[in-house]
C-alpha positions in Angstrom: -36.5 33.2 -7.1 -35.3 33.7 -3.6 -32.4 36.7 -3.5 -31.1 38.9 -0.9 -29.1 42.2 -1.4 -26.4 42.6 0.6 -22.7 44.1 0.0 -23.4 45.3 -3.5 -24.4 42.4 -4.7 -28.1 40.2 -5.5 -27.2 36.2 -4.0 -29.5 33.9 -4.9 -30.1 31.1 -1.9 -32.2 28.1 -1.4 -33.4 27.7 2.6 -35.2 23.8 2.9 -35.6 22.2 6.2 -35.6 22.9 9.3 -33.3 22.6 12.3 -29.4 23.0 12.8 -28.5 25.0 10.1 -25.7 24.2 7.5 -24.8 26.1 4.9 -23.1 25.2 1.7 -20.8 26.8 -0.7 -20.0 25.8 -3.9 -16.7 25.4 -5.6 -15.3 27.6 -8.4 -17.2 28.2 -11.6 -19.8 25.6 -9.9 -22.9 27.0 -8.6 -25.7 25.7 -5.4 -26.4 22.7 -7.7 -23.3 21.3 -6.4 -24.7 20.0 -3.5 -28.2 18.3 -4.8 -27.3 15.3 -3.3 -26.3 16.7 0.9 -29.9 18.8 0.7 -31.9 16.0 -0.6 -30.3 13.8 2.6 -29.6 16.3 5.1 -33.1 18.2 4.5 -34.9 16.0 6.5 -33.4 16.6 9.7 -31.4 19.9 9.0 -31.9 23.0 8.1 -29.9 23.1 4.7 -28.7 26.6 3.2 -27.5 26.1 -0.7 -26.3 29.9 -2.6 -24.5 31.2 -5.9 -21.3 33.0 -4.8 -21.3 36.1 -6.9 -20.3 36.5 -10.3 -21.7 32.1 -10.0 -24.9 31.1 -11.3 -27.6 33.3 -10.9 -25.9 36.1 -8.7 -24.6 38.9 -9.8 -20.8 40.3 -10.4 -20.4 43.9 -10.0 -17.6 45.6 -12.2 -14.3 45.7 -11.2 -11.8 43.9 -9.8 -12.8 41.1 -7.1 -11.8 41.5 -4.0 -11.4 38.4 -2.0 -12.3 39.7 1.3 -15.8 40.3 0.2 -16.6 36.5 -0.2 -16.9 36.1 3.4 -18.4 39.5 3.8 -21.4 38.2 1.3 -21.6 35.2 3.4 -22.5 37.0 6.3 -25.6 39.4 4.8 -26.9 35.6 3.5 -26.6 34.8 7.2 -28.1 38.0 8.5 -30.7 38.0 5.4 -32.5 34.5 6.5 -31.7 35.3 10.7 -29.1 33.3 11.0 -27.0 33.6 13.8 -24.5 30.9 13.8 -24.5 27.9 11.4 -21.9 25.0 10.2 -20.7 25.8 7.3 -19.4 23.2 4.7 -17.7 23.9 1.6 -15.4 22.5 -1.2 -12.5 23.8 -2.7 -13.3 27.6 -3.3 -16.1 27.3 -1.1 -14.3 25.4 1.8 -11.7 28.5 1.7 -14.9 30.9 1.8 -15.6 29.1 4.9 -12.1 28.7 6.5 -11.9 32.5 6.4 -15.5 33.3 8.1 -14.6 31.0 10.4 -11.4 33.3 11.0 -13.0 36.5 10.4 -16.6 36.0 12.0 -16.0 33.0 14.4 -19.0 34.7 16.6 -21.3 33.1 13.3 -19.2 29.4 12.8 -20.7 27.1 15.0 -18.5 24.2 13.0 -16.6 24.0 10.1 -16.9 21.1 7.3 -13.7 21.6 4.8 -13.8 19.5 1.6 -10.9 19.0 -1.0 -10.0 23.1 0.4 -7.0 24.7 -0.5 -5.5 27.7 2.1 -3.2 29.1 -0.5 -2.0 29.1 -3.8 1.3 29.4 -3.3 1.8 26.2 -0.8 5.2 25.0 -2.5 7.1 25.6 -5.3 4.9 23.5 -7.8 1.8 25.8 -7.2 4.4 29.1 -7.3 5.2 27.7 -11.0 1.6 26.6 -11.7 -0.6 29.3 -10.9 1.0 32.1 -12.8 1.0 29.5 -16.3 -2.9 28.4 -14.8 -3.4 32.5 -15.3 -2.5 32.6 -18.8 -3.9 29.3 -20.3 -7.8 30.4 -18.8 -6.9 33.7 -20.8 -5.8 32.1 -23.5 -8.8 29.2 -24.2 -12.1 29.6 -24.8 -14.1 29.4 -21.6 -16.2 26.7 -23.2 -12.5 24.7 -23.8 -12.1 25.8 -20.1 -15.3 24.3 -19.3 -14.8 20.8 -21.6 -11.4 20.1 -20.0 -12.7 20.6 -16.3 -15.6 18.5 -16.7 -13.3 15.6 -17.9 -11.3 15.9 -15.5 -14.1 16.2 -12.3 -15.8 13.1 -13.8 -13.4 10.1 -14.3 -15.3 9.0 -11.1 -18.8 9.8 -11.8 -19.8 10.5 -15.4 -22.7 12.6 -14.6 -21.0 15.5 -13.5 -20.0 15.9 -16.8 -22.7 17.3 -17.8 -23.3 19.3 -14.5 -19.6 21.1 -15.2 -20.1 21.9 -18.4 -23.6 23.7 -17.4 -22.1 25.0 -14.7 -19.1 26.6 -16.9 -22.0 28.2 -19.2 -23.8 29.8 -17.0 -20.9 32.0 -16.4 -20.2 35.2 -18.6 -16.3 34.8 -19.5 -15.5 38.3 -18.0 -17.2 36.9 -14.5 -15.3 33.7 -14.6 -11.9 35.9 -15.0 -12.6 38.5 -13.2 -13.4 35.8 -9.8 -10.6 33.5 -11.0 -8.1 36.4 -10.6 -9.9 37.1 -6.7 -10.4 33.3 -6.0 -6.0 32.7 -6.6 -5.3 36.0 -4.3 -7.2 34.0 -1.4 -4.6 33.1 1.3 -4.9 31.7 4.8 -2.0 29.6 5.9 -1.4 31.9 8.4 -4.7 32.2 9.9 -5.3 28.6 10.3 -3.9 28.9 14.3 -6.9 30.6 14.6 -10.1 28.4 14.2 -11.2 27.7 17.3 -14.3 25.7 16.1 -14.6 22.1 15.6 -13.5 21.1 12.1 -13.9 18.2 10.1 -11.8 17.6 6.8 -12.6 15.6 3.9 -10.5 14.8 1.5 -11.4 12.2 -1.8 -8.7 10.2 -1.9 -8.1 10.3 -5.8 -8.0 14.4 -5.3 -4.5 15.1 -6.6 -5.6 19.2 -7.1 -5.2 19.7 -3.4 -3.3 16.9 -2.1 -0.6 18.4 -0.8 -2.6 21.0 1.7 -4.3 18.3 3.1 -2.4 17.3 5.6 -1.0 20.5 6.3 -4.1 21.7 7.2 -5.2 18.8 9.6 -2.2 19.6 11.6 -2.0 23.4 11.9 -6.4 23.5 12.8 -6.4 22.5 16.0 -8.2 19.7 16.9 -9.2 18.6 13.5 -10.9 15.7 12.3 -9.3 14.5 9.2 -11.2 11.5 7.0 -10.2 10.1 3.7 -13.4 9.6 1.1 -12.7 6.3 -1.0 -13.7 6.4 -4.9 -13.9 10.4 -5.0 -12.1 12.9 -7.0 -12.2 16.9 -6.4 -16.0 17.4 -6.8 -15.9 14.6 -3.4 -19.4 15.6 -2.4 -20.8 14.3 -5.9 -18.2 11.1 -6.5 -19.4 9.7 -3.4 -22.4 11.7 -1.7 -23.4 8.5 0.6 -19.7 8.6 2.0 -20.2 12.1 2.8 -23.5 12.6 4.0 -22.6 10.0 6.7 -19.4 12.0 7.6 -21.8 15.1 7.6 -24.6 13.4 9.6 -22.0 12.0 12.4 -20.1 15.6 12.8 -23.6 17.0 13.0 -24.4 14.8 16.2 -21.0 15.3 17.7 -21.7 19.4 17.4 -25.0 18.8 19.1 -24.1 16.7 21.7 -21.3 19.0 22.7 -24.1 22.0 23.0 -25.7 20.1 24.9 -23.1 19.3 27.6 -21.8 22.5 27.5 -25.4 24.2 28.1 -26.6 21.9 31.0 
């Protein structure tokens, strides 16, 4: 089982391919499964970089309180662990904001940035102010497995067989993990910082995605330069709902960021 240490924590990582590197991160309470579908396409010309954020899948949590700030700090030992020194990152929702803020923090190690169904903040109006403190008690209130049953229903209206992928996904995770992160995951905030990517950016966003909707646009506009694309037939989990869709989306940034090392270096 391939595993680094880094920042207190054991990630566990899958490296296939070779070439460009792109490295994936997974939504909340998902895990690297998430994106089965972008290694098996993206593989063959790519190198593809797939990992557990902690307290997800088969990395650990240590105790505590979760801070934030060290979701990006992991991010870099998994970079420093394989020799990385700059890759594209591409991540949904949690994941996506993992990679906004490296991209802010680290931008020496973001050679591009690929934001899918990502939220900056979780206080973006007054409907998430009111939401997000009841979202805080219901998780503490239902069984995770309830938790777990409700998601999955709700990720696939679109695609029935991430049903099944949820709900594993939800197990997997120890219900003092899953609160413990959740609490880190909703004190993650960026709207300020968004001025500062200077990298290219391409946003993705499934157009039946109502859970971050409203960001959306926000964030095309205040990223400079940002390429902003509308999946059809895709919910939150976009990468999954329509993997063909985004794969091509993927494939085309990929050969932009190329071409523009290459006129830049000659």
């Amino acid at each position: 089982m391939p595993t680094c240490e880094t920042n207190r924590v054991t990630l566990f990582y899958e490296d296939t391919g070779s070439g460009s590197p792109i490295v994936f991160t997974h939504g909340h309470s998902m895990n690297h499964g998430q994106w089965a579908p972008q290694v098996d396409a993206l593989s063959k010309r790519y190198r593809t970089v797939v990992w557990d954020v902690r307290g997800h899948g088969r990395s650990s949590l240590p105790e505590g309180p979760v801070d934030p700030e060290d979701f990006s700090r992991d991010l870099v030992g998994l970079l420093d662990a394989l020799g990385i020194e700059s890759a594209t990152l591409c991540g949904l929702s949690m994941g996506g904001h993992i990679s906004l803020q490296m991209a802010v923090r680290r931008p020496e190690r973001v050679k591009g940035l690929i934001l899918i169904g990502t939220p900056f903040t979780n206080s973006f109006n007054g409907f998430e102010k009111l939401t997000v403190p009841l979202n805080r008690l219901s998780v503490r209130l239902l069984p995770l497995k309830w938790t777990g049953r409700l998601t999955a229903e709700l990720l696939s209206r679109i695609n029935p067989a991430n049903k099944r992928y949820v709900e594993e996904a939800f197990q997997s995770m120890p219900r003092d993990h899953f609160l413990r992160h959740w609490e880190g995951n909703l004190r993650m905030e960026s709207r300020a910082d968004l001025g500062k990517v200077d990298c290219p950016t391409l946003i993705l966003h499934g157009d039946q995605d109502d859970l971050v909707r409203r960001q959306q646009a926000y964030l095309a506009v205040h990223i400079r330069g940002a390429e902003f694309h509308t999946i059809p037939n895709a919910n939150h989990l976009t990468n999954l709902d329509n993997p063909s869709e985004v794969n091509a989306h993927i494939e085309r940034f990929m050969e932009r960021l190329s071409h523009r090392s290459n006129v830049s270096g000659s």
